[in-house]
N, C-alpha and C positions, 0 to 999 in steps of 0.2 A: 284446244283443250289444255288445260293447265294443271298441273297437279306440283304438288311442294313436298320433298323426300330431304330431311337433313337438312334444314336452312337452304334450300337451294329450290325455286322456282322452273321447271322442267315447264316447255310449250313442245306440245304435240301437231304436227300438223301431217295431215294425210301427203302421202306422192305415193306416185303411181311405178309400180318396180315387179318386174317379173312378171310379165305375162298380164297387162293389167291389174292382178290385183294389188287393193290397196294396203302398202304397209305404214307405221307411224313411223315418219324422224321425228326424234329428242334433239332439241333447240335448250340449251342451259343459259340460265340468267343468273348471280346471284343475288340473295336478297340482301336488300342494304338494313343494317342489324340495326334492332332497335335498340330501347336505353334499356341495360344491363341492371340489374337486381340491385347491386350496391352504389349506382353512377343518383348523383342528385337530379332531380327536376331542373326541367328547363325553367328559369327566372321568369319569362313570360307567360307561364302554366300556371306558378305562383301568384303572380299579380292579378290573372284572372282571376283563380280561386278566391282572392282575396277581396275582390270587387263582389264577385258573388256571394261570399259570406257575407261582408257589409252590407248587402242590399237586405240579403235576405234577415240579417239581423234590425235593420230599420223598419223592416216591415212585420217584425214580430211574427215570421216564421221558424219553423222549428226545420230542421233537414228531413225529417221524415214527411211531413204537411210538402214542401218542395219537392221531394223527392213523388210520391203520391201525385203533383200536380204536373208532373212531366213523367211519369209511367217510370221510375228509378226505386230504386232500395235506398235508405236511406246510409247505408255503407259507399255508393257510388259516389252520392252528395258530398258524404268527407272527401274522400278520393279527388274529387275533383277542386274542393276548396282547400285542400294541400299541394295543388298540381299535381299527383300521383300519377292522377290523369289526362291525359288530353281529351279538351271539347272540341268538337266539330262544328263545321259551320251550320249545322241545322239543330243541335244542342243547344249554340249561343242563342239562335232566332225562337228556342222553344223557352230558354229559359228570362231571356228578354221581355216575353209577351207577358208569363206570370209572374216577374218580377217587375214588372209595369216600367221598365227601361230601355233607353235605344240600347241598341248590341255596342256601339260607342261605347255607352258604360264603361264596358267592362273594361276597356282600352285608356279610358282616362287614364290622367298623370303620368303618362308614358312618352310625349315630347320626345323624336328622335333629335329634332333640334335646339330645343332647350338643355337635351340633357348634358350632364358632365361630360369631359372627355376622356374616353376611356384609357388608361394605361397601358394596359395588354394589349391593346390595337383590336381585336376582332372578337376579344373576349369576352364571355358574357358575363357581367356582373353576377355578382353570389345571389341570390335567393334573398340572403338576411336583410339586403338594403332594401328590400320591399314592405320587411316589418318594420323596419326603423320608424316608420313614420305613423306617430299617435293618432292619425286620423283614422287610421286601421284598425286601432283598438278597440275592444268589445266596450273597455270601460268607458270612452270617449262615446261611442253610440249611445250605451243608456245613458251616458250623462245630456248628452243631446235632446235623447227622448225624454226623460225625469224632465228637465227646464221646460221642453214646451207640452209637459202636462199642467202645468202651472196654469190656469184658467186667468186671474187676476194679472194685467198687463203689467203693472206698477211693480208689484210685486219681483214680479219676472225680471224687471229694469233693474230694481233694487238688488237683485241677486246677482245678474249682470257685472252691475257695476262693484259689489265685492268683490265677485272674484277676480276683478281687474285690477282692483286693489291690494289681496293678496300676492297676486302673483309680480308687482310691480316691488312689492317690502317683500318677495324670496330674492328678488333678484338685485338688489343691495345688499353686497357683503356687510355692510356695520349696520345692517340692521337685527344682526342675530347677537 
């Protein structure tokens, strides 16, 4: 039997003392503290969240609709696509199936082998260098989805190739 008094996990187990009958010894564990009110998310709680919001934003879910299709409040949903919270491994395989992705997903562009090498030796990267990157962005998604509502193929090439065009004249200084 287990019982928890003041951060500290107490294990009961019967022995046999005095005449047969049974008394309980207290066996003490403590427990290993979790993350503290003002301590940041774990970076890789973030990047999940943020796989999940992407998904869920390509698919033109709202977190409520998500939340609803896995039995959540749509408060958990943020929570978890801020990393606030940790998902569990039967979370990731629930939210996998109605996000219509392998649970991989969520784990993309996270290369322990490609990635930089760290400074701090064991330290976790900050959080921030997960948003860094525009693929992330909500305004990147719909601009993703606006282009392939575009029916007319030509069209779409034509748009294409503008803005490959602009962004080749931002990136000449004597072109401004």
């Amino acid at each position: 039997m287990f019982i928890a008094y003041d951060r500290v996990i107490c294990h009961f187990t019967p022995c046999l003392c005095e005449g047969n009958r049974p008394k309980m010894a207290m066996h003490q564990q403590t427990r290993r503290p979790g993350r503290q009110k003002g301590d940041k998310p774990n970076p890789i709680d973030v990047h999940v969240g943020s796989r999940v919001r992407l998904r869920r934003n390509m698919l033109g879910l709202s977190q409520e609709k998500l939340g609803e299709a896995i039995g959540l409040t749509f408060q958990q949903i943020q929570k978890y696509e801020r990393g606030a919270n940790r998902m569990g491994a039967s979370r990731l395989h629930d939210l996998s199936h109605v996000l219509d992705v392998p649970v991989s997903f969520f784990f993309d562009d996270m290369d322990p082998v490609r990635a930089p090498a760290i400074l701090a030796g064991f330290a976790e990267p900050a959080a921030e260098a997960f948003d860094a990157d525009p693929l992330r962005r909500r305004e990147t998604v719909e601009l993703v989805s606006a282009y392939y509502r575009i029916d007319d193929p030509a069209l779409r090439r034509r748009l294409f190739e503008l803005a490959k065009a602009l962004a080749v004249g931002a990136e000449r200084p004597e072109a401004k």
